[in-house]
C-alpha positions as CSV (number, residue, x, y, z in Angstrom):
1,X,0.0,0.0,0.0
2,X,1.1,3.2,-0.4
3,X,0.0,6.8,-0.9
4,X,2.3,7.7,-3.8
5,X,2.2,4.7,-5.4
6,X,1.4,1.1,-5.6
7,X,4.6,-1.1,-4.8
8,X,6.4,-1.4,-8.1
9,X,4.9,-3.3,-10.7
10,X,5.9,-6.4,-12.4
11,X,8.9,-5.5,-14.2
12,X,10.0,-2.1,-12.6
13,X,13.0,-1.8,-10.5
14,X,12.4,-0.8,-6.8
15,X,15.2,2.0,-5.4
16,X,17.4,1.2,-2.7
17,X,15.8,2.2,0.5
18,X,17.7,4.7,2.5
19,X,17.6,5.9,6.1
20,X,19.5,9.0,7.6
21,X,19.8,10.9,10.5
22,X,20.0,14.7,10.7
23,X,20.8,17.0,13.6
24,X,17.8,20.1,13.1
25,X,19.1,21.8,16.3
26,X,20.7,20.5,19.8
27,X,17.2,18.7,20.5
28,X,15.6,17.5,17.4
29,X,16.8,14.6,14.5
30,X,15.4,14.1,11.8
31,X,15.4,10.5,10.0
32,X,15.7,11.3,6.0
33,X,13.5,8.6,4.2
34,X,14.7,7.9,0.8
35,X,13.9,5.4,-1.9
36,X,12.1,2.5,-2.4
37,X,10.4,1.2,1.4
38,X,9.1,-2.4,0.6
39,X,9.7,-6.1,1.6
40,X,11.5,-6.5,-1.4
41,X,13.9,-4.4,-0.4
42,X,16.3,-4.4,2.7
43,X,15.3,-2.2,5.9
44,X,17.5,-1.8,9.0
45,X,17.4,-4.4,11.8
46,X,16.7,-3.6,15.4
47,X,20.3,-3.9,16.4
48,X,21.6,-1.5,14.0
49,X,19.0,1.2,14.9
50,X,20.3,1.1,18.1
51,X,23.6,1.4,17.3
52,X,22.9,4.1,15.0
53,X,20.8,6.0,18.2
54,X,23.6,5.4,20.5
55,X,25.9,7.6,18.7
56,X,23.4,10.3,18.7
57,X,23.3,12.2,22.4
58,X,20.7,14.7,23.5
59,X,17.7,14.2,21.2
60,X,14.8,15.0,22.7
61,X,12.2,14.5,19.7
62,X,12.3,12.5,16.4
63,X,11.4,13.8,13.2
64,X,10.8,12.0,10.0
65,X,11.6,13.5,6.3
66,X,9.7,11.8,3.6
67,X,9.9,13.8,0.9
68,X,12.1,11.2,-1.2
69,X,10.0,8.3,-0.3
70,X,9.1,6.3,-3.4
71,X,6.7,3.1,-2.7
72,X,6.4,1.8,0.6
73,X,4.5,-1.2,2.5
74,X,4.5,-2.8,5.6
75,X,8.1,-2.6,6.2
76,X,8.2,1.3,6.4
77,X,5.5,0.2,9.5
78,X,7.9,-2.2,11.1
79,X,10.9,0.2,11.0
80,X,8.1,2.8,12.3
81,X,7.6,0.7,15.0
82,X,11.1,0.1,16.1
83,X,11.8,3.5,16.0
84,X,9.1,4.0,18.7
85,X,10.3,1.5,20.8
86,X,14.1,2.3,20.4
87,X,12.7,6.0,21.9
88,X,10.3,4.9,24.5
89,X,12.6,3.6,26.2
90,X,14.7,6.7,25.7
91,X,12.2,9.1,26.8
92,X,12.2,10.5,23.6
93,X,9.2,11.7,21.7
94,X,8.5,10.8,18.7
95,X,6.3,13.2,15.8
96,X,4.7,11.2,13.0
97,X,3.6,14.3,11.0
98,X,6.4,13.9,8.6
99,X,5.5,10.3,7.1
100,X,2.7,9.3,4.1
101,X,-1.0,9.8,6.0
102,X,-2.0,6.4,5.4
103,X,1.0,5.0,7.5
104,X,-0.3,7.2,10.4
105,X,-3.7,5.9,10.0
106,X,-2.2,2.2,10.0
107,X,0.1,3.4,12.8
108,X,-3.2,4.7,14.8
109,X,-4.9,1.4,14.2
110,X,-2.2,-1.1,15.4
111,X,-2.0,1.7,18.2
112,X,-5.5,1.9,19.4
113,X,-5.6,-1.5,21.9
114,X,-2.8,-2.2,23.7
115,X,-0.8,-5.1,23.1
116,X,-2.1,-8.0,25.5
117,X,0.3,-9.0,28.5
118,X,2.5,-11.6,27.2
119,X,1.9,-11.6,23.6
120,X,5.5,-11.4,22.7
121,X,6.5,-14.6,25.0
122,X,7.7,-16.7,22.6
123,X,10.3,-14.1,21.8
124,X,11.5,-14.4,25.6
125,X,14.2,-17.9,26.4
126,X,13.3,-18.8,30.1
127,X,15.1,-20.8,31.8
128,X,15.1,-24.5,32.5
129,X,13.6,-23.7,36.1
130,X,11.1,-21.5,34.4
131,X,9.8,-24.1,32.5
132,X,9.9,-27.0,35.5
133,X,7.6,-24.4,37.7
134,X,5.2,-24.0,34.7
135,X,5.0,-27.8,34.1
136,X,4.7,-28.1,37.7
137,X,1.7,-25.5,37.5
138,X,0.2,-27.0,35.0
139,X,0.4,-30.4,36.3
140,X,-1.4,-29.2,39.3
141,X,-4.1,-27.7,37.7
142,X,-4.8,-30.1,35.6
143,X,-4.9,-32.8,39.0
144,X,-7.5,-30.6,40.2
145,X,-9.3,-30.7,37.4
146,X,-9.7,-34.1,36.7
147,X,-10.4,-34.6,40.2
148,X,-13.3,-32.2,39.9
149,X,-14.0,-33.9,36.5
150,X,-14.1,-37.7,38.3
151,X,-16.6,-35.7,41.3
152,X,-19.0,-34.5,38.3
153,X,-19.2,-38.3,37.4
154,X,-19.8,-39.6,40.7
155,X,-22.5,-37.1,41.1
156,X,-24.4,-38.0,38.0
157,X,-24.0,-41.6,39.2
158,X,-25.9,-40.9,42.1
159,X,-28.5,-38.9,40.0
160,X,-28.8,-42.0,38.4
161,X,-28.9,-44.3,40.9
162,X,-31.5,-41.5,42.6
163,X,-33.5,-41.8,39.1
164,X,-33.0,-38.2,38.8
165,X,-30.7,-38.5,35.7
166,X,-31.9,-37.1,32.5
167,X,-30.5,-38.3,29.4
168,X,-32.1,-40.1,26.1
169,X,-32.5,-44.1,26.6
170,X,-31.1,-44.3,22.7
171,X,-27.9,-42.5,23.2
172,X,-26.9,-45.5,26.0
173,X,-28.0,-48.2,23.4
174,X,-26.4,-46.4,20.6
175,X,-23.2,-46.2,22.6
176,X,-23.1,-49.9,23.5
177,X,-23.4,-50.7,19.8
178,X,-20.6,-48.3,19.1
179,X,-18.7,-50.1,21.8
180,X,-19.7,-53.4,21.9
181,X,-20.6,-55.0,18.7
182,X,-18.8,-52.6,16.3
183,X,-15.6,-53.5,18.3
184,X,-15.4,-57.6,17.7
185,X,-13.8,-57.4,14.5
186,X,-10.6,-55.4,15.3
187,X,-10.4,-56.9,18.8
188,X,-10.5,-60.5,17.2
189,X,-7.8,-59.6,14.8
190,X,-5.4,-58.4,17.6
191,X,-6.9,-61.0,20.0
192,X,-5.9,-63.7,17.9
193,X,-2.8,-62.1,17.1
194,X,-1.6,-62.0,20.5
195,X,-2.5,-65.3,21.3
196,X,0.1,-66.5,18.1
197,X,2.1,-64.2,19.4
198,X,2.2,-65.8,23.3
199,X,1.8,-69.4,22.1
200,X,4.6,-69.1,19.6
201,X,7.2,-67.7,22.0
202,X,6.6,-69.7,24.7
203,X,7.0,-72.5,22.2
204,X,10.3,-71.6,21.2
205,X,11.6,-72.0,25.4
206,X,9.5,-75.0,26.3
207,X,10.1,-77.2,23.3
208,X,13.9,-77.4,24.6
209,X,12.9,-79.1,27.9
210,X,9.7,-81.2,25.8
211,X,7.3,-79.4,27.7
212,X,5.2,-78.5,24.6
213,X,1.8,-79.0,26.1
214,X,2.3,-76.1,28.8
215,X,2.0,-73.5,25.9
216,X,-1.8,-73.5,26.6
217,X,-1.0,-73.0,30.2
218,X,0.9,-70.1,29.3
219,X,-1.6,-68.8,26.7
220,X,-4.5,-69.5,28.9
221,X,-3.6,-67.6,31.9
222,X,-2.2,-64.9,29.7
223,X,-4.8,-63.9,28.0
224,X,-7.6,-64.9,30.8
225,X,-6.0,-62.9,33.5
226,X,-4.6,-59.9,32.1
227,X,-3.1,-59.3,28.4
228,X,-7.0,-60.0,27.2
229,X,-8.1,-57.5,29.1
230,X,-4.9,-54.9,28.7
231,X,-4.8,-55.6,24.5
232,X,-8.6,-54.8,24.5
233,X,-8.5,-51.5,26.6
234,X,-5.5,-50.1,24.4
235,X,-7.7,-51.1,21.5
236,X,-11.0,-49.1,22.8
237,X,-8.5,-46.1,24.2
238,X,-7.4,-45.5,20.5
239,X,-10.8,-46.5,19.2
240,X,-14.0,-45.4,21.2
241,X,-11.8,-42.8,23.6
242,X,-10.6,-40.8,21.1
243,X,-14.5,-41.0,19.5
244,X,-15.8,-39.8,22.6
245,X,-12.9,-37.0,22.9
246,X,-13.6,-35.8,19.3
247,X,-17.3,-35.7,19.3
248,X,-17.4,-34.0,22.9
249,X,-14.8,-31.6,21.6
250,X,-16.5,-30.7,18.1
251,X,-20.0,-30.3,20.1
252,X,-17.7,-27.3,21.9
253,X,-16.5,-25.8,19.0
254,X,-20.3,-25.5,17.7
255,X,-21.2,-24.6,21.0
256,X,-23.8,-27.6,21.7
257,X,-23.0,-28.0,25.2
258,X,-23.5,-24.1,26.2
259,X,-26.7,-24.9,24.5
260,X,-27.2,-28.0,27.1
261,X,-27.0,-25.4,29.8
262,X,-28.8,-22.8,28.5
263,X,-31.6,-25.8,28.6
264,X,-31.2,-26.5,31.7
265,X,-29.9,-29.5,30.9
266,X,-26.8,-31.3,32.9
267,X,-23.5,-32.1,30.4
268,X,-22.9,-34.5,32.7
269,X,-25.9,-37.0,32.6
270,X,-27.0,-35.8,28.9
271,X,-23.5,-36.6,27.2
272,X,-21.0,-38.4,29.5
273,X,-23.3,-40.6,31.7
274,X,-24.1,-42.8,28.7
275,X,-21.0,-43.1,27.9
276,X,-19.6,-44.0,31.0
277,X,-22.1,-46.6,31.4
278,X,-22.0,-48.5,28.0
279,X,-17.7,-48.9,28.1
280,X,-18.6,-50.3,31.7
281,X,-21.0,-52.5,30.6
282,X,-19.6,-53.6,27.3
283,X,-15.4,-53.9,28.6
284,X,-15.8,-57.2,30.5
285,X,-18.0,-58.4,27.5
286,X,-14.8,-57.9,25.0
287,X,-12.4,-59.0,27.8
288,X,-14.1,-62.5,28.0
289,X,-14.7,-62.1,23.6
290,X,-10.7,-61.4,23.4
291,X,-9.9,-64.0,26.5
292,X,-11.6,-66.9,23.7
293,X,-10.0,-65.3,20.8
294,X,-6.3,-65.4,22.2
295,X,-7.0,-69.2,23.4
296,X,-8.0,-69.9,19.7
297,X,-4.8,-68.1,18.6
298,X,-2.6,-70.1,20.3
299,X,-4.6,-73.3,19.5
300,X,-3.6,-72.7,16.4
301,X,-0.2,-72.5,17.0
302,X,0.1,-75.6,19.2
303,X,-1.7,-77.9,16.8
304,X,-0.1,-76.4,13.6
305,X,3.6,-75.8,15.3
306,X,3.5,-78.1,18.6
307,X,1.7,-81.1,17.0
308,X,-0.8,-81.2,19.7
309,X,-4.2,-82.4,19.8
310,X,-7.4,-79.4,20.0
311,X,-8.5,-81.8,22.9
312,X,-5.4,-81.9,24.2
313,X,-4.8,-78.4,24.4
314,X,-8.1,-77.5,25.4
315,X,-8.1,-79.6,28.0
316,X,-5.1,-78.5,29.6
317,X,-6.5,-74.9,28.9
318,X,-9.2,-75.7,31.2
319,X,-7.3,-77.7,34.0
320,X,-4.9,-74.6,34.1
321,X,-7.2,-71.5,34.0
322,X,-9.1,-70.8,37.0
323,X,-12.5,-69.1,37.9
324,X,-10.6,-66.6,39.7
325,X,-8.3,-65.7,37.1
326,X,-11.4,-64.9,35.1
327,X,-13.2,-63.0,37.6
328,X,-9.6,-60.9,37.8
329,X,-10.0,-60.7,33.7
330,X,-13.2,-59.0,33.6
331,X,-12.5,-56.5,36.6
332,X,-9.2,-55.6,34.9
333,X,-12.2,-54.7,31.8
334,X,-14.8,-52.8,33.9
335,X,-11.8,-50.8,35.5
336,X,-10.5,-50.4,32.1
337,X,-14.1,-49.1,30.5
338,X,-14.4,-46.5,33.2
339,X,-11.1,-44.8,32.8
340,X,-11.1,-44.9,29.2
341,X,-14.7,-42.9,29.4
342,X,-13.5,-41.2,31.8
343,X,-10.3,-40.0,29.7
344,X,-12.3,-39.1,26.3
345,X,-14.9,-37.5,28.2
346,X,-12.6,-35.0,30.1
347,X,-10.7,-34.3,27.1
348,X,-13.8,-33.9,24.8
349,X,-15.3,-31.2,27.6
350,X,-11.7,-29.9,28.0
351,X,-11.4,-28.7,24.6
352,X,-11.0,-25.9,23.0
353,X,-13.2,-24.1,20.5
354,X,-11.0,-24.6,17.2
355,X,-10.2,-27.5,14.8
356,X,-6.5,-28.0,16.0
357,X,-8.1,-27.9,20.0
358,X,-10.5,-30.9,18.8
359,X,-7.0,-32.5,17.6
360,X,-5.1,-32.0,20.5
361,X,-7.9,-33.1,22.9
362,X,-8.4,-36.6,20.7
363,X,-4.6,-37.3,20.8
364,X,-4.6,-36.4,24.7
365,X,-7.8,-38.9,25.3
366,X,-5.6,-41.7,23.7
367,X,-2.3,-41.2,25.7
368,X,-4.3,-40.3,28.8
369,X,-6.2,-43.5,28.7
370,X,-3.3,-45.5,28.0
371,X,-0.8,-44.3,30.6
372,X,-3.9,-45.1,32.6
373,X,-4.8,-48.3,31.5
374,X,-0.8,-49.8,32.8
375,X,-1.0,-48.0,36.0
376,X,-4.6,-49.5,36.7
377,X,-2.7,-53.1,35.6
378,X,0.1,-52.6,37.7
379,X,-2.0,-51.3,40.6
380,X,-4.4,-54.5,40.4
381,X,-1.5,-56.9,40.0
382,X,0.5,-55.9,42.8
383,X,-3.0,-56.5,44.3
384,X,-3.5,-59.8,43.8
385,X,-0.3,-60.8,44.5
386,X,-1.0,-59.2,48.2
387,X,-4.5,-60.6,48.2
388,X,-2.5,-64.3,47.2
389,X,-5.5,-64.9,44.3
């Protein structure tokens, strides 16, 4: 833009842009403005204008001389600008009669609201204690929020319980679907997958000492007491949590949950209850699904590898597995199906109100349900080793 002229066209050379300073009298310097002032061109940095100042003692105002100013753009603005800071800090005031009227407009706008505390942060290089306090701040905060995200729940539990929950019969069916029957294919796959997996390695150790039939021992209690229930809950944290995260999310962005409230109608029981209740319902469901699947894998690995009979193997299968190690299956699954509800849910209502907010909150439901899923597992193991079941 310019007031002169438009910045060169196609096939015109631009003029070297040119910046002097003048003494007018003991208090006043004027900066002489020649040539061509556009990004095409190169304009002095911030260092060099301060270096240039420095040598300049006992100016009390600024000046500018535009009289050989060709085309200009934003880059007149931005040396503008540092001038202005360069003598702010200085004490030293500043005229902008001198320069083209429709950089003092431009100058007037940028100048009208005041730049926002903080907006220039990424320029700034804290330190590595700086950033261990924020992470330490932010790690707080977001403890108490989950905390008073995990309350919320228990609340609408007991609205529930209470009958006092209000939230669409369809939406709980509709999620179990989601969960539950849309779900067996890609939990089969890595169900039997894992059970190959198992079956095969412990077939490699135990075929040195002829103990061959013990691979379904191995596979059996595997699967049965934990990895069914661990492979299925990474499974639904990548598949359903990071659903519920990016649906919960895009219904912020388009403002459907404000509009929840303004209906007088809770978040909590209307979008997250359902939720919560089909992964608990549906989890130990898969679990015992992916428990039969792995057996199955590594059936087929000890008749096809091992040269063992089905009967055989099944039959050792059932000698070695236990009801208990079942029972600690499927509550390794409904443990599993709350947090990974949990996890998407909070993230979803965490969100922010832009695409890339709806992103981030989707990729945190997935890693947040997963770092929870091998706590819970570690936390339930060390368990029922102190329990002795």
């Amino acid at each position: 833009m310019s007031d002169r002229a438009s910045p060169n066209a196609k096939g015109s050379r631009l003029s070297a842009a040119a910046l002097s300073l003048q003494r007018h009298d003991d208090q006043t310097l004027v900066l002489v403005l020649s040539g061509d002032w556009t990004l095409d061109n190169e304009i002095a940095s911030a260092s060099e204008l301060q270096a240039r100042f420095e040598s300049v003692a006992g100016v009390q105002r600024v000046v500018f001389d535009t009289g050989g100013l060709g085309a200009w753009d934003s880059s007149l603005l931005i040396l503008v600008t540092r001038i202005i800071d360069l003598c702010s800090g200085r004490r030293v005031e500043v005229l902008k009669e001198g320069l083209p009227p429709g950089a003092r407009r431009l100058l007037s706008l940028a100048s009208a609201t005041p730049e926002r505390a903080g907006a220039r942060k990424g320029d700034q290089h804290p330190g590595i204690l700086a950033h261990l306090g924020e992470a330490t701040i932010d790690l707080g905060r977001s403890m108490v929020e989950v905390l008073a995200f995990i309350g919320e729940c228990a609340a609408a539990l007991g609205r529930l319980l209470a009958g006092r929950a209000r939230f669409r019969k369809s939406d709980l069916f509709l999620a179990m679907q989601t969960c539950g029957a849309q779900a067996l294919p890609i939990v089969s796959l890595i169900s039997i997958l894992v059970g190959v997996i198992l079956a095969f390695v412990g077939a490699i150790q135990l075929r040195v000492f002829g103990a061959q039939l013990y691979v379904a021992s191995l596979v059996g209690i595997a699967m049965v007491r934990v990895m069914g229930a661990v492979m299925t809950g990474i499974i639904m944290a990548g598949r359903t949590g990071a659903a519920f995260a990016a649906q919960l999310g895009t219904m912020q962005v388009n403002e459907e949950i404000d509009s929840l409230k303004t209906l007088g109608l809770q978040p909590m029981d209307f979008l997250v209850l359902p939720r919560l209740l089909a992964l608990f319902l549906m989890m130990p469901l898969l679990c015992l699904y992916a428990d039969l699947m792995g057996i199955l894998g590594g059936l087929v690995v000890g008749v096809g590898m091992l040269d063992l009979g089905a009967v055989e193997y099944l039959s050792q299968t059932r000698e070695t597995v236990k009801l208990n190690d079942l029972w600690i299956g499927l509550f390794h699954g409904a443990v599993f199906g709350v947090l990974i509800a949990v996890a998407g849910c909070l993230r979803g209502m965490q969100s922010g109100r832009s695409a890339s907010a709806v992103g981030n909150a989707t990729t945190s439901a997935v890693v947040t349900s997963i770092v929870s899923i091998i706590a819970a597992t570690a936390l339930i193991t060390v368990a029922c080793n102190v329990l002795g079941i």
